[in-house]
C-alpha positions as YAML, in Angstrom:
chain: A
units: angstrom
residues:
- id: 1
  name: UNK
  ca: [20.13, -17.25, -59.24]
- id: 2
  name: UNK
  ca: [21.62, -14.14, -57.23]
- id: 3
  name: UNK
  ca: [18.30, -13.19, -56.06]
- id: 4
  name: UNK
  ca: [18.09, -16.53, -54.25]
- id: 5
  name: UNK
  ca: [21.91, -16.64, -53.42]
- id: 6
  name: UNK
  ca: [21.05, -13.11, -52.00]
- id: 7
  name: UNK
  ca: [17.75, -12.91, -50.20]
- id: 8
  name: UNK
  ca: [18.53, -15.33, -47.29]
- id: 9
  name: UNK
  ca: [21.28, -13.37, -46.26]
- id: 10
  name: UNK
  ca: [19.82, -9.97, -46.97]
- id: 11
  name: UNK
  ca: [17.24, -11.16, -44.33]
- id: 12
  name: UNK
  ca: [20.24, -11.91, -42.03]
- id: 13
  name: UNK
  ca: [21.41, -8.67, -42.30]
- id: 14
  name: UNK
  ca: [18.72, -6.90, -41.77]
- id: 15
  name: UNK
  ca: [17.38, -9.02, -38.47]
- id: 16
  name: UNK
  ca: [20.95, -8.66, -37.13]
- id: 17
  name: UNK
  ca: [20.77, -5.10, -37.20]
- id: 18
  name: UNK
  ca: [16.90, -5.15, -35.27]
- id: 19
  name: UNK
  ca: [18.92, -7.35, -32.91]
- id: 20
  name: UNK
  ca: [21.78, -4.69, -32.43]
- id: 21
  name: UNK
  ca: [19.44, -1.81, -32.18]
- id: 22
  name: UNK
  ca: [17.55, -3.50, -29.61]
- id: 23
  name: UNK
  ca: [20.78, -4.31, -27.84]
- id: 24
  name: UNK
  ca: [21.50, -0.95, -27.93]
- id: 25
  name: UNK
  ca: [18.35, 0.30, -26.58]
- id: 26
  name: UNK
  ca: [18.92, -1.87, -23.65]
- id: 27
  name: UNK
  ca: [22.48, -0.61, -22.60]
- id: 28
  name: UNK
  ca: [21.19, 2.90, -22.69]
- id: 29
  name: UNK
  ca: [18.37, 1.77, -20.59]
- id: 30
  name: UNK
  ca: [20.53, 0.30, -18.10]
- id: 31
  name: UNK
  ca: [23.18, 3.64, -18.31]
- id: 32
  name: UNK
  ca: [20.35, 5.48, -17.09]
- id: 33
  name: UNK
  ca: [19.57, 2.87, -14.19]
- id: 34
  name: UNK
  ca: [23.13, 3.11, -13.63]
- id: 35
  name: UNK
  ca: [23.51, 6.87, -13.28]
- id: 36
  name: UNK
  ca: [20.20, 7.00, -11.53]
- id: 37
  name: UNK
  ca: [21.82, 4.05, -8.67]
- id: 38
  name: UNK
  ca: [25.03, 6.26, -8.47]
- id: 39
  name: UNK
  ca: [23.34, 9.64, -7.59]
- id: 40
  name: UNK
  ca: [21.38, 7.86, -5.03]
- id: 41
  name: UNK
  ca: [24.63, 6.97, -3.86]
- id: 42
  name: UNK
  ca: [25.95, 10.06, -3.86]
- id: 43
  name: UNK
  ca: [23.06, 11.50, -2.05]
- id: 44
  name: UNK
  ca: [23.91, 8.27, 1.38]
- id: 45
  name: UNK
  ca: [27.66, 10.46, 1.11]
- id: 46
  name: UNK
  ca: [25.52, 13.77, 3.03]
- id: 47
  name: UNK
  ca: [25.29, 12.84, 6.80]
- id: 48
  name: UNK
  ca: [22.05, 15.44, 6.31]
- id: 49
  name: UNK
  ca: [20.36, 13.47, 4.52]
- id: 50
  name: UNK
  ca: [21.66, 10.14, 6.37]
- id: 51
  name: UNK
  ca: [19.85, 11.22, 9.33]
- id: 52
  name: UNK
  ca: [16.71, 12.14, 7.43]
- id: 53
  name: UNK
  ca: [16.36, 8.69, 6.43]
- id: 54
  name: UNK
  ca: [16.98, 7.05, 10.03]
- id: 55
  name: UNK
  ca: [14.39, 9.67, 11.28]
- id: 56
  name: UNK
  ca: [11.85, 8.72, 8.75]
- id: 57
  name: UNK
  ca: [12.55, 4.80, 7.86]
- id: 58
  name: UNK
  ca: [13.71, 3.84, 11.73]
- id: 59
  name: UNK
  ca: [12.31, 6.48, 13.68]
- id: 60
  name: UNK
  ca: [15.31, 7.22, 15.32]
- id: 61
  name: UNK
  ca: [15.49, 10.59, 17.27]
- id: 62
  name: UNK
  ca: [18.44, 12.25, 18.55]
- id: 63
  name: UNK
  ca: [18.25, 12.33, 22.83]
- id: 64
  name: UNK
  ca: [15.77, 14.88, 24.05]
- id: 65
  name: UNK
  ca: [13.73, 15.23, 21.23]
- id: 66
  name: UNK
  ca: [10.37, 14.24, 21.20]
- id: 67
  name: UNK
  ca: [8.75, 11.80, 18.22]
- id: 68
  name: UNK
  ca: [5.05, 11.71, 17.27]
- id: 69
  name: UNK
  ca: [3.82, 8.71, 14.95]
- id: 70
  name: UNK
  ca: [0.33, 9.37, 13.31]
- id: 71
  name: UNK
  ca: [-1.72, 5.87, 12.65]
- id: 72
  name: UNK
  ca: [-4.42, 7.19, 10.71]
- id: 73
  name: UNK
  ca: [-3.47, 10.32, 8.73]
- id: 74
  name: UNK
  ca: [-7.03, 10.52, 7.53]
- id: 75
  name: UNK
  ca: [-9.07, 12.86, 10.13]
- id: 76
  name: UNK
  ca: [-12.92, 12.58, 10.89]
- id: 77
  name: UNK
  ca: [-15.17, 15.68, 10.42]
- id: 78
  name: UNK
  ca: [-16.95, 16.12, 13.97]
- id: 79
  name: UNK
  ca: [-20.43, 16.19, 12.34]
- id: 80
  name: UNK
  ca: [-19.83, 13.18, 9.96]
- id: 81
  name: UNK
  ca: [-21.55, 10.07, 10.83]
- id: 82
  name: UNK
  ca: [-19.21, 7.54, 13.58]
- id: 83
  name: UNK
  ca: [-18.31, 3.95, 12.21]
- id: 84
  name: UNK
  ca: [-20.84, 1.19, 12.19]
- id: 85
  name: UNK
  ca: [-20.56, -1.17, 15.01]
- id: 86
  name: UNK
  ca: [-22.88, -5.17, 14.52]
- id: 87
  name: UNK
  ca: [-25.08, -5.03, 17.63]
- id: 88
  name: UNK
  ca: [-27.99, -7.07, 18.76]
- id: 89
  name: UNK
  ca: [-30.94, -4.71, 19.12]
- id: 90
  name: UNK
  ca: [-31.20, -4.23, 22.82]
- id: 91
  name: UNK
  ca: [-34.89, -5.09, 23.05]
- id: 92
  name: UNK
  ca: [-34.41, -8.25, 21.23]
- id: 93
  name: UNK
  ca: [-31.98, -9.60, 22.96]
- id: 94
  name: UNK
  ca: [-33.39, -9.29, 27.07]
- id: 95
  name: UNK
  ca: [-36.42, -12.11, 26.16]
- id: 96
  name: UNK
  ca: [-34.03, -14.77, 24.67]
- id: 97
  name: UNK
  ca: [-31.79, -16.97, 26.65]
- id: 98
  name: UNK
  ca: [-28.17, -17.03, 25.70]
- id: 99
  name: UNK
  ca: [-27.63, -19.73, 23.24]
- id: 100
  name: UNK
  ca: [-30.23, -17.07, 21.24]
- id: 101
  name: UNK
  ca: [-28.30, -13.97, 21.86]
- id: 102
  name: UNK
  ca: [-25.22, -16.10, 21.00]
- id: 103
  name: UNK
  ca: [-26.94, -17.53, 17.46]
- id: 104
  name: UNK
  ca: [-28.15, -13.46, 17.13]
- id: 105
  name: UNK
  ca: [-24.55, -12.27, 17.38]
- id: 106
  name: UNK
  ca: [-23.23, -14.80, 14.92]
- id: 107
  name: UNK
  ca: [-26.25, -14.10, 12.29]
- id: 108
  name: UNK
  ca: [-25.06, -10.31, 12.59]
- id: 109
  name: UNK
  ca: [-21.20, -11.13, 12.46]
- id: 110
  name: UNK
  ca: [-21.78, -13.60, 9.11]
- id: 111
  name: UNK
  ca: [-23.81, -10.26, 7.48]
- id: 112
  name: UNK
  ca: [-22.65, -7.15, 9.49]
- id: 113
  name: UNK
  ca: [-24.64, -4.70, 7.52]
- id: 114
  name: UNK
  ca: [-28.16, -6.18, 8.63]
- id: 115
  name: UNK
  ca: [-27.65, -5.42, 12.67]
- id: 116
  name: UNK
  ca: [-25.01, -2.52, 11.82]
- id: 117
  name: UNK
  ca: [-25.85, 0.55, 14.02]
- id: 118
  name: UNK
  ca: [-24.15, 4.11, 13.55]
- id: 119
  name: UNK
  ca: [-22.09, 4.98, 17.00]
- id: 120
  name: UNK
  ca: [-22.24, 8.82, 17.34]
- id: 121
  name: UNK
  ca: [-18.46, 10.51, 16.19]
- id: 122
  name: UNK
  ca: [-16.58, 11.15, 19.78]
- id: 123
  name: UNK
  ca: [-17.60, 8.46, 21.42]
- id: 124
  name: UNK
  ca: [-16.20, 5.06, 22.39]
- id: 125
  name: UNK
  ca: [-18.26, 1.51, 22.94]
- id: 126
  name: UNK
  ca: [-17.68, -0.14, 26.10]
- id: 127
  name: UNK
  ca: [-18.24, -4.20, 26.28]
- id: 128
  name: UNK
  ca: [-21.01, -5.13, 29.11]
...
């Protein structure tokens, strides 16, 4: 009889305290969010590092100074190979009329890599 009276609220006990160790876990999780949001805080206090930021996340500048923005911060060896540009072969395209050339140039567009021709590295493709 006391092993019944006693079981159901031994098993109680003992998931209340998984419950309050999880708890537990969580507030010291969020401390450390906490102390992590007020040294960032601390850190918008130094006009320094104020100005960093507007330099970097606005590009602001202070008057005078000059301000270069890179758009591709990935540079191309001279020698490698230039990007692949769809074409229609050249000889192909002077004995069709135009609604040819025109079904050509959609063929190549809908599967780029069968008319795809290298464009040397340095140079840049003018429209005719």
């Amino acid at each position: 009889m006391l092993a019944v009276t006693l079981v159901p609220t031994l098993r109680s006990y003992l998931r209340q305290q998984g419950e309050i160790a999880a708890m537990r876990a969580r507030v010291a999780q969020q401390q450390k969010d906490v102390n992590a949001l007020k040294a960032e805080r601390s850190q918008w206090d130094d006009p320094a590092f104020v100005q960093q930021q507007a330099r970097e996340r606005l590009k602001m500048v202070h008057v005078g100074d000059k301000t270069f923005t890179v758009l591709d911060g990935t540079p191309q060896s001279p020698t490698g190979k230039g990007p692949k540009v769809a074409s229609v072969p050249s000889s192909a395209g002077r004995n069709h009329p135009w609604y040819g050339q025109l079904w050509q140039s959609m063929v190549i567009a809908d599967n780029p890599s069968a008319g795809a021709a290298r464009v040397p590295a340095g140079t840049t493709q003018t429209p005719k």
